[in-house]
C-alpha positions in Angstrom: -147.1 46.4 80.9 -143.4 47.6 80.7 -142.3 50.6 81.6 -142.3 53.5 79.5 -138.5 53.7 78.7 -138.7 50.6 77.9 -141.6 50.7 75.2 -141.4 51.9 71.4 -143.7 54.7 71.0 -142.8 56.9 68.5 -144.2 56.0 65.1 -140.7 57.6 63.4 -138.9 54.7 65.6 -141.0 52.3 64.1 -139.8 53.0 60.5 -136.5 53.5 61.7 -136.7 50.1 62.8 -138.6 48.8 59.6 -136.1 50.6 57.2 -132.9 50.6 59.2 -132.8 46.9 61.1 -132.5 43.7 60.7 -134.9 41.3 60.8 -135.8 37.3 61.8 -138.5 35.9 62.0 -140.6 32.8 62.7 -143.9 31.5 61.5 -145.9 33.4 63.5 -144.0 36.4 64.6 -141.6 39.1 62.8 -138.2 40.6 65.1 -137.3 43.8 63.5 -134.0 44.9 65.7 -131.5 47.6 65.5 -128.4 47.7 68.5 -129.3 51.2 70.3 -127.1 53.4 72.6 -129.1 53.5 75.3 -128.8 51.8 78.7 -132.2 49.1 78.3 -133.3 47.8 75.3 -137.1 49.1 74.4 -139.6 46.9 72.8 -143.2 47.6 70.3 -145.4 46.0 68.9 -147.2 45.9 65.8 -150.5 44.0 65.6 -152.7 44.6 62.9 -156.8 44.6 63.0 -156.2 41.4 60.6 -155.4 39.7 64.1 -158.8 40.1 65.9 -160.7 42.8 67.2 -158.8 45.1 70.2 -159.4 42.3 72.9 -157.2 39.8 71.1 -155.0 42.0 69.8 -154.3 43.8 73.3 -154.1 40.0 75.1 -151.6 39.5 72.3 -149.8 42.6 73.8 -149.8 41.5 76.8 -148.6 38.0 76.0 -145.6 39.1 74.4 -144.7 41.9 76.7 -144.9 39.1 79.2 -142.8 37.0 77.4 -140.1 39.3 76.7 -140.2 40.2 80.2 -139.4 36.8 81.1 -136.6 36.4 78.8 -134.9 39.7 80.1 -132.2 41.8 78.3 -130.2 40.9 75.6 -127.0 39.6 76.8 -125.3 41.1 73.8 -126.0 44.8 74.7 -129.4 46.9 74.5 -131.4 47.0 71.1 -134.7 48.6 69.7 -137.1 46.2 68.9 -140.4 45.3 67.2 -142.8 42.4 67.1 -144.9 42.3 64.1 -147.7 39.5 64.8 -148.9 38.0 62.1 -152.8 37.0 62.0 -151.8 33.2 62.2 -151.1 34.0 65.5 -153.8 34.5 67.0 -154.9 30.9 67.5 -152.0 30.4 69.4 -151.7 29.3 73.0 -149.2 30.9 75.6 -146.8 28.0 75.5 -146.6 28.0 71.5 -146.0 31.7 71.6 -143.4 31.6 74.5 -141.6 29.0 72.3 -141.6 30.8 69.3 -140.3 34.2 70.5 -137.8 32.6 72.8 -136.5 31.3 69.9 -136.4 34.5 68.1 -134.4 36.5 70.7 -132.1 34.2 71.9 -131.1 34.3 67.7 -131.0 37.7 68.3 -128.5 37.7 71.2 -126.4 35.3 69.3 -126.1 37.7 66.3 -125.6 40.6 68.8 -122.4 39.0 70.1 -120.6 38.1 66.6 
């Protein structure tokens, strides 16, 4: 799990984040990201009951806070972010997902840095 400064909690962040960022996304997953101020960049998720019931969907959570946690901070400074899973996803396997959001925020740290 990561550590509560760097999680999303507040559901008013969220539709900062929905109304305010920018988005990319892939064919499983949805990046909304804004730049922030603060020191560490914090992370949500979104995973609707579409996905599964609460075990997949918190194994999901888990996945991708492992993920991100592997891919560290944005070079390109500190942003608020949010994953939005979409119920494709899953049937996906670690590796497929690791790929996929990889891919994701490493576009995101190349738009940061423009």
């Amino acid at each position: 799990m990561l550590p509560r400064k760097e999680r999303l909690r507040a559901s008013k962040d969220f539709k900062c984040l929905y109304r305010q960022g920018s988005s990319l996304s892939g064919k499983h997953f949805v990046v909304y990201y804004k730049p922030s101020d603060r020191q560490t960049s914090r992370l949500g998720f979104s995973i609707s009951k579409k996905f599964g019931n609460a075990v997949k969907r918190n194994q999901a959570r888990r996945r991708l806070g492992d993920i991100y946690r592997k891919h560290d901070e944005p070079k390109s400074g500190s942003f608020d972010m949010v994953i939005v899973a979409r119920p494709s996803a899953a049937y996906m396997d670690y590796q497929d997902m690791e790929k996929e959001i990889t891919d994701i925020l490493n576009r995101i740290d190349s738009r940061g840095r423009r």
